[in-house]
Backbone as CSV, one residue per row, in Angstrom:
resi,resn,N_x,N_y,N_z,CA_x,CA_y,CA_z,C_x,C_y,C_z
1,UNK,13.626,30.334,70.141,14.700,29.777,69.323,16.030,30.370,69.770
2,UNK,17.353,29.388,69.738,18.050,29.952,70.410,19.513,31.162,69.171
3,UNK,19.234,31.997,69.575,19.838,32.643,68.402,21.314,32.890,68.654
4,UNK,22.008,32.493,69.731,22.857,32.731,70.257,24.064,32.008,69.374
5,UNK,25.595,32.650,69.729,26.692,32.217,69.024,28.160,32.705,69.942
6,UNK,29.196,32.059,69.569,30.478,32.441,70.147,31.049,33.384,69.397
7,UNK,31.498,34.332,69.636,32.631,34.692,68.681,33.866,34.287,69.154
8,UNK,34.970,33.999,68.227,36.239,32.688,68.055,36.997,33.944,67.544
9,UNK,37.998,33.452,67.240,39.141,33.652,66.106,40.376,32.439,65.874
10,UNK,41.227,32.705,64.632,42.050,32.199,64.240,42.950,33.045,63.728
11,UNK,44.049,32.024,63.493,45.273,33.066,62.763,45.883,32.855,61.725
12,UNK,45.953,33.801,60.934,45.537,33.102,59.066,47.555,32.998,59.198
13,UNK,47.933,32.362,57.731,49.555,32.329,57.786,50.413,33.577,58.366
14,UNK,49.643,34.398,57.747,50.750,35.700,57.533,50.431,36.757,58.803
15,UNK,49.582,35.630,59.812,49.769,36.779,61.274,48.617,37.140,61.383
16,UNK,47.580,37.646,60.377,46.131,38.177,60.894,45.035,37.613,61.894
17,UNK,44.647,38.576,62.624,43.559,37.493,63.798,42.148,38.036,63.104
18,UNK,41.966,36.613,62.781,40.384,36.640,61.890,39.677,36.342,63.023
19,UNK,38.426,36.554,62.704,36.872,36.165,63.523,36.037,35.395,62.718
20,UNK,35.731,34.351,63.654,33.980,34.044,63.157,33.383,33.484,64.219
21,UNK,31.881,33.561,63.993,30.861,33.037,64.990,30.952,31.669,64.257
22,UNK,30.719,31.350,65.331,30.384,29.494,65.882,28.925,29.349,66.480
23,UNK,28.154,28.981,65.726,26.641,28.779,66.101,26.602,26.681,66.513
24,UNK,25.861,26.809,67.224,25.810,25.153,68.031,26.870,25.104,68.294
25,UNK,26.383,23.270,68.471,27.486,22.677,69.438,27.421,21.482,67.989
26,UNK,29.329,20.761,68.363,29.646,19.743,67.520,28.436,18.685,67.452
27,UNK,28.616,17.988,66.475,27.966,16.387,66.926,28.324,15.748,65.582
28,UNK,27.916,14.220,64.909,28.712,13.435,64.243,28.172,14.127,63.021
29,UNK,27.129,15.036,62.288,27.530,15.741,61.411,27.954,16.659,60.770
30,UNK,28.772,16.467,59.887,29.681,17.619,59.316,29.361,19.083,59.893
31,UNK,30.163,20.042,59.801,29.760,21.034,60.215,28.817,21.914,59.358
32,UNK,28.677,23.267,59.465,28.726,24.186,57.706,28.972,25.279,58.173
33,UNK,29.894,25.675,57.224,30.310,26.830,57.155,30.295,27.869,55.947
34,UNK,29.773,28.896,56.499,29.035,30.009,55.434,29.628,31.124,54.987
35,UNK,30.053,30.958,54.040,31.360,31.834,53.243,30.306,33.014,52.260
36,UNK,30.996,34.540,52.589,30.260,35.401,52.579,30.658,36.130,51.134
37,UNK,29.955,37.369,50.543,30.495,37.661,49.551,31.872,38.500,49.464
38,UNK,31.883,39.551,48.342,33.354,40.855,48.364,32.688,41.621,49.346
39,UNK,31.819,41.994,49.764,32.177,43.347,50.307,31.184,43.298,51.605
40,UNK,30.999,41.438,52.023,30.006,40.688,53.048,30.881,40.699,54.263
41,UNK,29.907,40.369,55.491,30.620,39.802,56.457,29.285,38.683,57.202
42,UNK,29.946,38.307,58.575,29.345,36.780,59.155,27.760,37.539,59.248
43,UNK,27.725,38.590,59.411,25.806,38.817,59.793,24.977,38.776,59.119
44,UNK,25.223,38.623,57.158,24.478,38.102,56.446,23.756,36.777,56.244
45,UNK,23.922,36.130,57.017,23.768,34.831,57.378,22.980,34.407,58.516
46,UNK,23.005,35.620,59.598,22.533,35.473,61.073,21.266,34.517,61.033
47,UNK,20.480,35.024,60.010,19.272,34.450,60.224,18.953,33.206,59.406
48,UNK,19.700,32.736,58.943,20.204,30.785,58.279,20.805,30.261,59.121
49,UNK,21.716,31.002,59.839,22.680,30.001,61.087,21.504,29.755,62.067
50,UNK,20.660,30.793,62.813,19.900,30.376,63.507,19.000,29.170,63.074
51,UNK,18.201,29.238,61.715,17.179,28.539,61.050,18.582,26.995,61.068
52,UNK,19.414,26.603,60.897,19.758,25.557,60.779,20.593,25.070,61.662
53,UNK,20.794,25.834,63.081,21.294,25.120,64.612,19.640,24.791,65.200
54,UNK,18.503,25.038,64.730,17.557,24.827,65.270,17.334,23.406,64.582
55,UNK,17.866,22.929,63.728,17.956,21.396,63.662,18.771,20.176,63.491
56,UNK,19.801,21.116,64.323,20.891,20.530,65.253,21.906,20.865,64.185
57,UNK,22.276,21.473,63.572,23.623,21.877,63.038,24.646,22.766,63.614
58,UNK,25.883,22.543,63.766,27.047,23.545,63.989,27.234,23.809,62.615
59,UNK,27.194,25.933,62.991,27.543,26.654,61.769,28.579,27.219,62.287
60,UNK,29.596,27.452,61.495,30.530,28.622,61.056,30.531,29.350,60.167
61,UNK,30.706,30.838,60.767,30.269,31.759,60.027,31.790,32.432,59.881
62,UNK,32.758,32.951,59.108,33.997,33.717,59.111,33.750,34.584,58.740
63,UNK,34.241,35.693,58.953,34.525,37.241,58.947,36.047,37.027,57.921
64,UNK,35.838,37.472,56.250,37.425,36.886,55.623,38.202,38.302,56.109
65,UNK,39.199,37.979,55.920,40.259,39.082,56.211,39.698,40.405,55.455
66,UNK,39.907,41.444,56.255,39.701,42.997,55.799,38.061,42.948,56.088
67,UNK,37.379,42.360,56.548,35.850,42.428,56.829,35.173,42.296,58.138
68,UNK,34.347,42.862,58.476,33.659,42.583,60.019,34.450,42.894,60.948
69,UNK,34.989,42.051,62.072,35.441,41.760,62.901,36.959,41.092,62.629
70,UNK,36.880,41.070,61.454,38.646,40.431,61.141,39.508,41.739,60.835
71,UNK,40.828,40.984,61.364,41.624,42.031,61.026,42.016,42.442,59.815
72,UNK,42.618,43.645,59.428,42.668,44.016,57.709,44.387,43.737,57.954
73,UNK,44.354,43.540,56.463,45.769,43.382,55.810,46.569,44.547,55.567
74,UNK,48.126,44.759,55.754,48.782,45.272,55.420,49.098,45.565,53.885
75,UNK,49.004,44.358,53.350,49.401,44.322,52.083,47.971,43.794,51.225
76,UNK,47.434,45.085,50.460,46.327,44.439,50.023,46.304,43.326,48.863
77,UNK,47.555,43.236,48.341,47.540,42.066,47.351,46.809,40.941,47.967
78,UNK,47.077,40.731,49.419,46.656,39.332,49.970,45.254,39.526,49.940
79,UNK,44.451,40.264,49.270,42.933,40.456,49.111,42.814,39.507,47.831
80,UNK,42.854,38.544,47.576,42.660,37.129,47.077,42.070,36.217,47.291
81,UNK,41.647,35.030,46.561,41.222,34.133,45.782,41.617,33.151,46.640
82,UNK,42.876,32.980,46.381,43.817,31.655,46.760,43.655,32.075,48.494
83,UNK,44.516,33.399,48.550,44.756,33.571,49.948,43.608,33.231,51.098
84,UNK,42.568,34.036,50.621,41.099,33.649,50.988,40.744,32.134,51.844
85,UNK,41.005,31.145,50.751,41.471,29.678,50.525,42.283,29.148,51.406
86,UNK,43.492,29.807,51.607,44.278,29.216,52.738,43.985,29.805,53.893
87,UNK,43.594,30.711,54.128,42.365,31.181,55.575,41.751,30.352,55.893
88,UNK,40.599,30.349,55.492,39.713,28.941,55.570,40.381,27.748,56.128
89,UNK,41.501,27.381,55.122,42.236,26.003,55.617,42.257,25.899,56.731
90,UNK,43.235,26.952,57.104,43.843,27.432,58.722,42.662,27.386,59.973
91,UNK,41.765,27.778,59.345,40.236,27.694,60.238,39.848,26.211,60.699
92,UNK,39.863,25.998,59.086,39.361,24.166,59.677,40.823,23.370,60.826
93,UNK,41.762,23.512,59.894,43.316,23.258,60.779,42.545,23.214,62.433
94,UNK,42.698,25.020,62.412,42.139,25.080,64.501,40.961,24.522,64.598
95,UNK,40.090,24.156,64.073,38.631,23.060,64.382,38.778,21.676,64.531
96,UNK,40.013,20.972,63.575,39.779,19.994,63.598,38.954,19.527,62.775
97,UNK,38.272,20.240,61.765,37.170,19.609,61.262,37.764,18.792,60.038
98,UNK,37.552,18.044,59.506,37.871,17.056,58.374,36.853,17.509,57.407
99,UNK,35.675,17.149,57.172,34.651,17.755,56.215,33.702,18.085,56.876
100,UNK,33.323,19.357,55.673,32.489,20.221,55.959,31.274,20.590,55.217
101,UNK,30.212,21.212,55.019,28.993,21.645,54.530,29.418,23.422,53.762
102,UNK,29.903,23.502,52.384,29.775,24.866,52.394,29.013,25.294,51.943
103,UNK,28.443,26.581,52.428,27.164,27.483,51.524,27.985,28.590,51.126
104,UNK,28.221,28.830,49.674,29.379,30.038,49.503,28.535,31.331,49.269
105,UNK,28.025,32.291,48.826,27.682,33.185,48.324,28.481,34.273,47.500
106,UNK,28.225,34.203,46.338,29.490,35.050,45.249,30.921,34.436,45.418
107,UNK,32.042,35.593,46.457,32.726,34.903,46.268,33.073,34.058,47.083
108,UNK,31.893,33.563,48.394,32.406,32.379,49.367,32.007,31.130,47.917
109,UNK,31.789,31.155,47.289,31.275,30.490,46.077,32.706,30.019,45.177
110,UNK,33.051,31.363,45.210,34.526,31.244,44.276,35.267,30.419,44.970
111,UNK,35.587,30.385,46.509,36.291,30.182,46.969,36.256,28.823,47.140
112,UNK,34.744,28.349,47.271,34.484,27.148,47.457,34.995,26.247,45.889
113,UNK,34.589,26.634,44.954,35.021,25.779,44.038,36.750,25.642,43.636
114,UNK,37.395,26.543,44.164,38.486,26.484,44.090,39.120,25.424,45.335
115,UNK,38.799,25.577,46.519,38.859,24.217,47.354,38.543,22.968,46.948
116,UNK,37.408,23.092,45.874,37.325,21.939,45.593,38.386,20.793,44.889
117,UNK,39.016,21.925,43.774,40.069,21.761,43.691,41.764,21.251,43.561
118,UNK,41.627,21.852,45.519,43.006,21.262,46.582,42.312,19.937,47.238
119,UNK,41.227,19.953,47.964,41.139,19.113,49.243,39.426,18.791,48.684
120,UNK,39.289,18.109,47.295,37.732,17.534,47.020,37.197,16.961,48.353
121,UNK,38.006,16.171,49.214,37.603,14.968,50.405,36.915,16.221,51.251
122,UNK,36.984,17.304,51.744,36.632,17.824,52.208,35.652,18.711,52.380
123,UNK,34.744,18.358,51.457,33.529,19.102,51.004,32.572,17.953,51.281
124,UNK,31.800,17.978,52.315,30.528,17.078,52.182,29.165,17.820,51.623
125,UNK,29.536,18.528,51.422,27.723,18.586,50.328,28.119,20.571,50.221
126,UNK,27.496,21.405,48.807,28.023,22.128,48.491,26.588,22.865,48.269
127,UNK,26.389,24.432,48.566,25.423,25.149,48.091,26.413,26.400,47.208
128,UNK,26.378,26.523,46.318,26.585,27.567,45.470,25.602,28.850,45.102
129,UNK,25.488,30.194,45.766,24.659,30.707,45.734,24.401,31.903,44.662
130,UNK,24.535,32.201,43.476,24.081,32.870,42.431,25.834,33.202,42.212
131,UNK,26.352,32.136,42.154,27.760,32.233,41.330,28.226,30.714,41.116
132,UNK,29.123,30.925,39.619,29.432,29.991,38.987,30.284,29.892,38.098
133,UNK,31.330,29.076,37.336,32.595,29.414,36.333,32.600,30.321,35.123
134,UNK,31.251,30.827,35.236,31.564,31.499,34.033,30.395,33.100,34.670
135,UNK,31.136,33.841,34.388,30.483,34.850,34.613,30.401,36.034,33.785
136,UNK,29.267,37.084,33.659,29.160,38.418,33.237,29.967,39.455,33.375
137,UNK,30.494,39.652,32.307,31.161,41.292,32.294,30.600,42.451,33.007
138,UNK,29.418,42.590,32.458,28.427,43.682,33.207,28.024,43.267,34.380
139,UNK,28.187,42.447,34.780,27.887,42.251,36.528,29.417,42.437,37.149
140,UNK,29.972,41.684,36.686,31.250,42.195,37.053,31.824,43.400,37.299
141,UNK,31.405,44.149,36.267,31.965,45.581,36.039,31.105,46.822,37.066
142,UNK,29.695,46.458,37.274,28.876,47.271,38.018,29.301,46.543,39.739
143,UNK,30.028,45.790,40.026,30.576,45.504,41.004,31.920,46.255,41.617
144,UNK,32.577,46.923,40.365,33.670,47.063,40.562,33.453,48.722,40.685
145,UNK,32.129,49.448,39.963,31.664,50.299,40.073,31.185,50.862,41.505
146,UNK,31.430,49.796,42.290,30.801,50.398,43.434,31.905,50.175,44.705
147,UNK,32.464,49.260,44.636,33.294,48.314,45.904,34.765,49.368,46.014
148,UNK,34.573,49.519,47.636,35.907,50.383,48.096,35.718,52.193,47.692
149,UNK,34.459,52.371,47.417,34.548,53.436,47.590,34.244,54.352,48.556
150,UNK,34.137,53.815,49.952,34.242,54.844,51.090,33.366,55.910,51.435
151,UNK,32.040,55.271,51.074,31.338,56.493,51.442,31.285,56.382,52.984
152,UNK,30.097,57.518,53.400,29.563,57.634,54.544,28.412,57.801,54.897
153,UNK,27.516,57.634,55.930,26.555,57.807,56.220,26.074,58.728,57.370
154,UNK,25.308,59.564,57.383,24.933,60.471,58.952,23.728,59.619,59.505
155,UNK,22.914,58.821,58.879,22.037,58.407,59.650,21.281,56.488,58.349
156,UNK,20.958,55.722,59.524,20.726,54.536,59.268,19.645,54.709,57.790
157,UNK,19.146,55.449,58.076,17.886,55.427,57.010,18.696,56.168,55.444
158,UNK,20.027,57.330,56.003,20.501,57.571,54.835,21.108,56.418,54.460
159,UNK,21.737,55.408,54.903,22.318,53.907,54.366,21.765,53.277,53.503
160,UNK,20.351,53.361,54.459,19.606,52.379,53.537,19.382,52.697,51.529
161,UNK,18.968,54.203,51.817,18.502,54.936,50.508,19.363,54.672,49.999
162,UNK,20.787,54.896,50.227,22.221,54.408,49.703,22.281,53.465,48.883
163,UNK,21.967,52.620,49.249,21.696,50.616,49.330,20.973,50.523,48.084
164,UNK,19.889,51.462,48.548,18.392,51.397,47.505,18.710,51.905,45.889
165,UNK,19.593,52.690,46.145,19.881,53.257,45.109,20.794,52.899,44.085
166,UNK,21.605,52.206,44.615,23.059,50.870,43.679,21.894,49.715,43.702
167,UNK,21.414,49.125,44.616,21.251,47.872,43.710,19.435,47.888,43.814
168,UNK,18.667,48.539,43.642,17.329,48.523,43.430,17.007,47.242,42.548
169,UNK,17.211,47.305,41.386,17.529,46.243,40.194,17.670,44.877,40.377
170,UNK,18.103,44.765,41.547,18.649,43.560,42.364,17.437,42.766,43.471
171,UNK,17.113,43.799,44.055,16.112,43.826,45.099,14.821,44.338,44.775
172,UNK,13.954,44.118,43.670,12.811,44.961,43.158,11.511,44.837,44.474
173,UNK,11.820,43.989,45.299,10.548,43.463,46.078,10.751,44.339,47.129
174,UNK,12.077,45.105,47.554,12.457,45.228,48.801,11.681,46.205,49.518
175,UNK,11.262,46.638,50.835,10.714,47.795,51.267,11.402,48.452,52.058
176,UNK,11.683,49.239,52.927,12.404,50.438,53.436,13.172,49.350,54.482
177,UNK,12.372,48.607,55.278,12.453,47.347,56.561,13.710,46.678,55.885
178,UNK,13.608,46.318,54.549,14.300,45.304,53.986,15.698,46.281,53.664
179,UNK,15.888,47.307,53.286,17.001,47.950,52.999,17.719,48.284,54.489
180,UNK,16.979,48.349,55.050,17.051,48.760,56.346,18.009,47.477,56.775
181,UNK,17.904,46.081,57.196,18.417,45.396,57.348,19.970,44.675,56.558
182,UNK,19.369,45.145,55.284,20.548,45.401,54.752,21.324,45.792,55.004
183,UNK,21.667,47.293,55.138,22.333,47.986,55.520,23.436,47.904,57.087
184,UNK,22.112,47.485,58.293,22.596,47.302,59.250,23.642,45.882,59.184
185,UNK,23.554,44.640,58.032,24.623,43.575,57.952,25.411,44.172,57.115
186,UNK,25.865,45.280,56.244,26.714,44.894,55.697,27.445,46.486,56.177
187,UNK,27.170,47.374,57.097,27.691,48.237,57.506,27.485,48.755,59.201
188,UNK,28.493,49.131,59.415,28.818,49.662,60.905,28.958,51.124,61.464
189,UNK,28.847,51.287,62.623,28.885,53.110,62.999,30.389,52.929,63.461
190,UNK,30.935,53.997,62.626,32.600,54.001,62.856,32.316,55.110,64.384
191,UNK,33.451,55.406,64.424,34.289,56.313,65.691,33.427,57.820,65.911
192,UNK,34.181,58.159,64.367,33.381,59.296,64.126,32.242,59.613,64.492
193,UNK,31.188,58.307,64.592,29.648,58.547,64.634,28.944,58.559,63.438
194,UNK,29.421,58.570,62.084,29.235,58.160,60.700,28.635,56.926,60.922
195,UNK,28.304,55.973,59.797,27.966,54.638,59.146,28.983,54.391,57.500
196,UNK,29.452,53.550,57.967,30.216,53.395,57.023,30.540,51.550,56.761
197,UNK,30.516,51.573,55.767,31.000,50.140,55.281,31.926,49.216,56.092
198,UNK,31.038,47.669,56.369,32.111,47.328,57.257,33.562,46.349,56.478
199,UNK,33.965,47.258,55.791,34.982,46.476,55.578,35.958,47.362,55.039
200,UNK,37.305,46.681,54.966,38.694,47.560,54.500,38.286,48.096,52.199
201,UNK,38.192,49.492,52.748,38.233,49.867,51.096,39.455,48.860,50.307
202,UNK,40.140,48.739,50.989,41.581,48.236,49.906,41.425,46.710,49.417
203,UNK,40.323,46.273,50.065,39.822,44.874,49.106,39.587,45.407,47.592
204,UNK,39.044,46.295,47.312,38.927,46.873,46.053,40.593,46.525,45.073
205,UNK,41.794,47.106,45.774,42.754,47.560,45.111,42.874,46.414,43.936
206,UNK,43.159,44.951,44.494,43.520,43.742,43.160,41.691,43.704,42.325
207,UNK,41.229,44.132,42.179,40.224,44.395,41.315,40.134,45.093,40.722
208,UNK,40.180,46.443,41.120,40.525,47.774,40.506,41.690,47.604,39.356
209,UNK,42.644,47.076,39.677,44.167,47.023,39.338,44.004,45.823,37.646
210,UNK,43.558,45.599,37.934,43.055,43.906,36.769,42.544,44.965,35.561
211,UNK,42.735,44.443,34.738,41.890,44.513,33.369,40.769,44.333,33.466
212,UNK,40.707,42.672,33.912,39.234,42.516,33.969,38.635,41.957,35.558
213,UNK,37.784,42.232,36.080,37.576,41.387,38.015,38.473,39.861,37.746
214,UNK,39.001,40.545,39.565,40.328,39.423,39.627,39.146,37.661,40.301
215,UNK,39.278,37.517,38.722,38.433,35.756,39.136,38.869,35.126,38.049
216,UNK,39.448,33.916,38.237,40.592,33.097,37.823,39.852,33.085,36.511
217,UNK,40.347,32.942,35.171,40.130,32.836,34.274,38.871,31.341,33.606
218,UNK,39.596,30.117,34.022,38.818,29.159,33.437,38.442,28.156,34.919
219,UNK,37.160,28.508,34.923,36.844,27.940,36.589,35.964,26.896,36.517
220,UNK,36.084,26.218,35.379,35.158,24.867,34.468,35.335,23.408,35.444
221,UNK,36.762,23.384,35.415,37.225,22.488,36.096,37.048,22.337,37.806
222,UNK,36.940,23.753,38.075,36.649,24.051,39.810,35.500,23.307,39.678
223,UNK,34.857,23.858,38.748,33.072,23.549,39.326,32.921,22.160,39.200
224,UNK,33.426,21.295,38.108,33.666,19.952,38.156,33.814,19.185,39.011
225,UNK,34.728,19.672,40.014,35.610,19.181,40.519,34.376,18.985,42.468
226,UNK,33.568,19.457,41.505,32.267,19.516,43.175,31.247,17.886,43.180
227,UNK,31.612,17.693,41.977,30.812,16.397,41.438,30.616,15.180,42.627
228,UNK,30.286,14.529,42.637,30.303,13.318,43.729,29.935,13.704,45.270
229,UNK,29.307,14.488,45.370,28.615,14.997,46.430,26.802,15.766,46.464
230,UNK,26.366,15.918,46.885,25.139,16.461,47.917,25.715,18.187,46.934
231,UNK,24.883,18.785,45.648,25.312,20.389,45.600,24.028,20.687,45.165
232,UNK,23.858,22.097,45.582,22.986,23.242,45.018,23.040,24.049,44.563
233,UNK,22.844,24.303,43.505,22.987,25.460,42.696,21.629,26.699,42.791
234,UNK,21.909,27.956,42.887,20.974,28.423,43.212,21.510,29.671,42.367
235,UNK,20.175,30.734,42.000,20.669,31.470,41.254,19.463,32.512,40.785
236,UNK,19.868,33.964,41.401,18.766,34.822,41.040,17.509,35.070,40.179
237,UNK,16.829,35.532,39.965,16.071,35.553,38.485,16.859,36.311,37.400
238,UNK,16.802,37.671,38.466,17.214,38.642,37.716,18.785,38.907,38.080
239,UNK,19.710,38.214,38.307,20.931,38.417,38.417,22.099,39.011,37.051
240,UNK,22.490,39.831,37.197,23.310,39.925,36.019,24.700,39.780,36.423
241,UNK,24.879,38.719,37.586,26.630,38.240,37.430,26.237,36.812,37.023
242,UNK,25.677,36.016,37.269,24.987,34.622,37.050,23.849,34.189,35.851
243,UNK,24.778,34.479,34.264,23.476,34.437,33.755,22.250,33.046,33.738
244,UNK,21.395,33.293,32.711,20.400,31.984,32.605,21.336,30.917,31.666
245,UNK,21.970,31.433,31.105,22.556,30.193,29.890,23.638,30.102,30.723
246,UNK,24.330,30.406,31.116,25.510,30.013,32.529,24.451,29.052,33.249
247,UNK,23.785,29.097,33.940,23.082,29.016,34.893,22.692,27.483,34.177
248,UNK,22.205,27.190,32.684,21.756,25.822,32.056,23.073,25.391,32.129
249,UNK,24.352,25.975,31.644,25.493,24.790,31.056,25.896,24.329,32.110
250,UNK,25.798,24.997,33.430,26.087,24.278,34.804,25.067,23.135,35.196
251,UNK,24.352,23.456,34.669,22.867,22.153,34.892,23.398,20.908,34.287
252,UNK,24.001,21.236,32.758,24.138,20.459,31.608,25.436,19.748,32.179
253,UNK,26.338,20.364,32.523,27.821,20.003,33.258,27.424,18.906,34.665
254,UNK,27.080,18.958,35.801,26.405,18.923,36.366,24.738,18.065,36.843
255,UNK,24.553,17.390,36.090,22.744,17.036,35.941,22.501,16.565,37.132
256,UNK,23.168,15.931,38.043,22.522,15.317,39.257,22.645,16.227,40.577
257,UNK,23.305,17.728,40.129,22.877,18.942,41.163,21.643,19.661,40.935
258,UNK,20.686,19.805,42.262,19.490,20.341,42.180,19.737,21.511,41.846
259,UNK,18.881,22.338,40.852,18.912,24.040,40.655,17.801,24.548,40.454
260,UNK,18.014,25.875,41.372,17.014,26.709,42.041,17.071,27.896,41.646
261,UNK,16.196,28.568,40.634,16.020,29.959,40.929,14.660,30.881,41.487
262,UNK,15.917,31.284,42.114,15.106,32.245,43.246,14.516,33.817,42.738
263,UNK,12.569,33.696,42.532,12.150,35.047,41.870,12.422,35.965,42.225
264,UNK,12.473,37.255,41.546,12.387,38.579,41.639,13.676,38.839,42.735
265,UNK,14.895,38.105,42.163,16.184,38.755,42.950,17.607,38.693,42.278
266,UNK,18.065,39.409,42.329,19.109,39.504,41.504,20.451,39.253,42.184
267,UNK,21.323,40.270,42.085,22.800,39.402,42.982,22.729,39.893,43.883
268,UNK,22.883,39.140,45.265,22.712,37.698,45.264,21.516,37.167,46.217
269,UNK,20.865,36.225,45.938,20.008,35.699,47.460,20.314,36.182,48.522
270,UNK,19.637,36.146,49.373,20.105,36.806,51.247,20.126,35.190,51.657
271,UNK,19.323,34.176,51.297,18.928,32.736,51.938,18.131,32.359,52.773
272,UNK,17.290,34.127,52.758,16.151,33.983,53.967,14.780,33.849,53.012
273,UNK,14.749,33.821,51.916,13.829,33.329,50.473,13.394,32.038,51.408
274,UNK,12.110,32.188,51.325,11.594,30.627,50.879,11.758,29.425,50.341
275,UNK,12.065,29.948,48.904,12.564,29.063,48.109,14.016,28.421,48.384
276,UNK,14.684,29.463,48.552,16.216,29.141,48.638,16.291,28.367,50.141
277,UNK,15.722,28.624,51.451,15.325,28.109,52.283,15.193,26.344,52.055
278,UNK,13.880,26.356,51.333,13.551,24.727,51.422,14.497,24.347,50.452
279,UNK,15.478,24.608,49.881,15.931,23.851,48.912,17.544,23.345,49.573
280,UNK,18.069,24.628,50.650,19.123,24.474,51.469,18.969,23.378,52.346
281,UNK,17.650,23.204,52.812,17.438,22.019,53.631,16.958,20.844,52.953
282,UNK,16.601,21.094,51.805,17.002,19.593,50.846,18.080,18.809,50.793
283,UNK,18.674,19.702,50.186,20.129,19.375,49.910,20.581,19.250,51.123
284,UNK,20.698,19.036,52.533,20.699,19.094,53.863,20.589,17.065,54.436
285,UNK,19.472,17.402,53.781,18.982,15.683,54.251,19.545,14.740,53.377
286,UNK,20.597,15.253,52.021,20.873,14.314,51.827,22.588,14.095,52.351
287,UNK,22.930,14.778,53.271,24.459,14.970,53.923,24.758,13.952,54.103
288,UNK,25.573,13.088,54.788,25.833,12.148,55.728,27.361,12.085,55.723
């Protein structure tokens, strides 16, 4: 299978040179592009981009500003919602692409329903992955409990325990292999020779700074606003940012989007589930 990809970049308004992998090659359907969480980058995904260029899809994967391979911001205010949003734009802008396939996860999720939004025409079919307009305090708050705080690591296996130890709760199935991989997507060996988080601590700052996590207040209408298309809703068992009665009124809002929850996982899916798997390629066949 061919697992291979480009790495690209673009250049968001305000000057930053972002990255993302480009998995396949074009052809007459839409693309997809896989929008990652707060504190994600493009390698959470590696193994869905492969699973869906193997049946002929072009993926894009972005690295958002302050993460992976993208460059970090000067000014962390631009660690946003909106800003986020007009990144993206700028992405499709240099592609050319007109519509697209998004799979958001948390807040590629947020971001997505807020596009929906500006540019509805531009969404050909939508996966939403254990996020939605209405969300948990306590998920929220144990998010904010952890993000931008800068630890370090001396060795891969101390990462993992790391990992194991914030979100166990999340991951009850996981085994050492599985933290293990974790770890290696969502963190890097700095300079030093440490392991450390791959992304800019100062995404934290407009979160930290808020009263309450910076996510737009009434996001009823975003999610609405996804209607008339190919969507999936998908959504942990045990998630506590995505509850179950969130999780129905989006059903209830909503009735002709398929919804999926995915056992024994909490925030958020990886998308290498089974379940979440066949249901991505459901919602897949009905693109056009």
């Amino acid at each position: 299978m061919d697992t291979s990809f480009s790495d690209r970049s673009w250049q968001s308004a305000d000057g930053l040179t972002l990255h993302f992998r480009d998995y396949g090659k074009a052809s007459a359907r839409p693309p997809i592009i896989c929008l990652h969480g707060l504190t994600r980058n493009a390698r959470d995904f590696e193994n869905l981009a492969t699973h869906l260029v193997a049946q002929g899809w072009r993926v894009i994967v972005p690295d958002m500003r302050g993460r992976g391979d993208s460059e970090y911001a000067s000014d962390s205010a631009t660690y946003a919602l909106p800003v986020y949003v007009g990144d993206v734009l700028a992405l499709l802008q240099q592609e050319a692409i007109e519509r697209f396939v998004s799979i958001g996860t948390s807040m590629g999720g947020l971001m997505t329903m807020i596009l929906a939004t500006m540019q509805p025409e531009r969404l050909a079919g939508v996966v939403l992955n254990d996020i939605g307009p209405a969300l948990e305090m306590a998920g929220l708050e144990a998010i904010k409990g952890y993000v931008g705080q800068g630890r370090s690591f001396a060795t891969w296996m101390h990462a993992a325990r790391a990992l194991e130890e914030v979100h166990a709760e999340n991951f009850p199935g996981f085994d050492v292999h599985d933290w293990l991989r974790m770890a290696k997507r969502g963190m890097t060996l700095a300079s030093s020779g440490r392991i450390v988080f791959d992304y800019d601590m100062k995404i934290a700052d407009p979160i930290l700074a808020a009263d309450e996590a910076a996510v737009p207040p009434d996001l009823w209408p975003a999610f609405e606003a996804l209607g008339g298309r190919p969507v999936l809703l998908l959504r942990g068992e045990v998630s506590p940012l995505l509850s179950e009665a969130s999780f129905a009124q989006m059903q209830q809002r909503m009735p002709e989007a398929r919804a999926v929850t995915v056992p024994r996982i909490g925030h958020a899916p990886t998308l290498d589930e089974p379940q979440a798997r066949a249901a991505i390629d459901e919602l897949l066949e009905q693109v056009r």
